[in-house]
N, C-alpha and C positions, 0 to 999 in steps of 0.2 A: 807951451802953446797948445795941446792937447790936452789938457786940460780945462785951460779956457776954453776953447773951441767944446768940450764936453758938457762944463758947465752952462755956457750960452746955449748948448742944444736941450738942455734940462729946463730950462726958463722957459723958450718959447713954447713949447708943448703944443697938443694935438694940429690945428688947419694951418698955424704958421709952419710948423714943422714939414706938412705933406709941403706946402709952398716951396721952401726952400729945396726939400728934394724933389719936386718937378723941377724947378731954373737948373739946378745941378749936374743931373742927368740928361742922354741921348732920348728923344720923341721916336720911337717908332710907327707904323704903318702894320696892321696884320695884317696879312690876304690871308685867306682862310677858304679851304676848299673842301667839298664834301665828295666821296668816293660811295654814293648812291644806289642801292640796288633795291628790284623788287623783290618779289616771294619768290619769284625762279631761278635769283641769280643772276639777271644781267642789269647791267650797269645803264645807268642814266649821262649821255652825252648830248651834248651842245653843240652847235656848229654857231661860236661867238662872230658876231659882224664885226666888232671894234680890232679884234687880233688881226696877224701878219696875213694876208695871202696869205695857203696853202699851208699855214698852220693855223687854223680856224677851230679845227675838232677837240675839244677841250670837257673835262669836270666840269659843274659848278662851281664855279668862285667868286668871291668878293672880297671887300676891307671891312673887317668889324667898325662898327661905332664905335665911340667912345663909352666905356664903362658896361660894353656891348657883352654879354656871356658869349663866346665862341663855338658856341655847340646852337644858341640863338642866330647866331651869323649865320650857318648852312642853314638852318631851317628859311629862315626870313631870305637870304639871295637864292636858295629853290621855289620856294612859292612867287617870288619878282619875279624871277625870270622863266616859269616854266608855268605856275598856276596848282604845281605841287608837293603835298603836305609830307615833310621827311622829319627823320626823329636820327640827332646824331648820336653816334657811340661814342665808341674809344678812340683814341688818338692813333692816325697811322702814321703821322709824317710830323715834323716841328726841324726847323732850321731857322737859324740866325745868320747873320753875318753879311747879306747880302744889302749895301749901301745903309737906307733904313728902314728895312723892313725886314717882319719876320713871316715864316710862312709856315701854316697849321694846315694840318689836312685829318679828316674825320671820316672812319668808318658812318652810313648813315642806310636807314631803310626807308623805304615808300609806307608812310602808313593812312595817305588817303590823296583826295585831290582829282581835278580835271586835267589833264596837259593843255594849256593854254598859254602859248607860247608869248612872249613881251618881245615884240621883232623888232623894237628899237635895238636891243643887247642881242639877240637871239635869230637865226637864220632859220634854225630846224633843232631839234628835238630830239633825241631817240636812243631805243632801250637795248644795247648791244651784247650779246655773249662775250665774257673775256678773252676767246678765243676767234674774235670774230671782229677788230678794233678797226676801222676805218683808215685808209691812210693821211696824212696830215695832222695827227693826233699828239698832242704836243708831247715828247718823250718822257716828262718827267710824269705825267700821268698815264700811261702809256703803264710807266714803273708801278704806281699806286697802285693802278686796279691789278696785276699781277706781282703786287705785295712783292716788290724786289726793290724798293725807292730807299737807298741807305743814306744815310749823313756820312 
């Protein structure tokens, strides 16, 4: 049987073949979040309208596009939601497992832009010392900006 199954995979070739492994496979969701700073050091927070009461205080985050770069994603949901221009780095955060999504989070710097906040998504704005984090602030970024967020 594995062998058939081998062979029929060698026929169809290249856009039939992607087809068949999208039907096959799990669809996920990325949220993807950016850990923001400017040239001093302090981090860029949000106080999201959509979130829980009294856990409002949040990263930057969003869900990639589809076929979306993830370093594209923080830049494009900072400038929606703030009016500012960020350049993402390196990967700080990446988990799986939770129903179906996965969750990416990216070192990221301010390298230009107005604050001009999108108050559909956004309450407020603001540039905090990591030492200095607002209460209500969701724990698992809480972790990120003090780089202690393990899988």
């Amino acid at each position: 049987m594995k062998r058939i199954i081998a062979g029929a995979w060698r026929l169809i070739r290249g856009p039939l073949q992607w087809r068949v492994l999208w039907l096959a496979n799990s669809k996920y969701m990325v949220g993807v979040t950016g850990v923001v700073r400017d040239s001093e050091g302090r981090v860029l927070l949000l106080r999201h309208r959509l979130w829980p009461e009294g856990r409002q205080w949040g990263l930057p985050t969003g869900y990639a596009k589809a076929g979306e770069d993830f370093r594209d994603t923080v830049a494009r949901e900072v400038r929606e939601e703030t009016g500012l221009d960020v350049e993402a780095g390196e990967v700080v955060h990446l988990k799986s497992g939770y129903k179906l999504r996965v969750e990416v989070a990216y070192a990221a710097k301010l390298v230009g832009g107005s604050l001009n906040i999108d108050s559909f998504e956004v309450l407020e704005a603001r540039w905090v010392w990591p030492t200095d984090l607002p209460p209500g602030l969701q724990e698992a970024h809480r972790l990120l900006i003090q780089g202690g967020l393990h899988d």
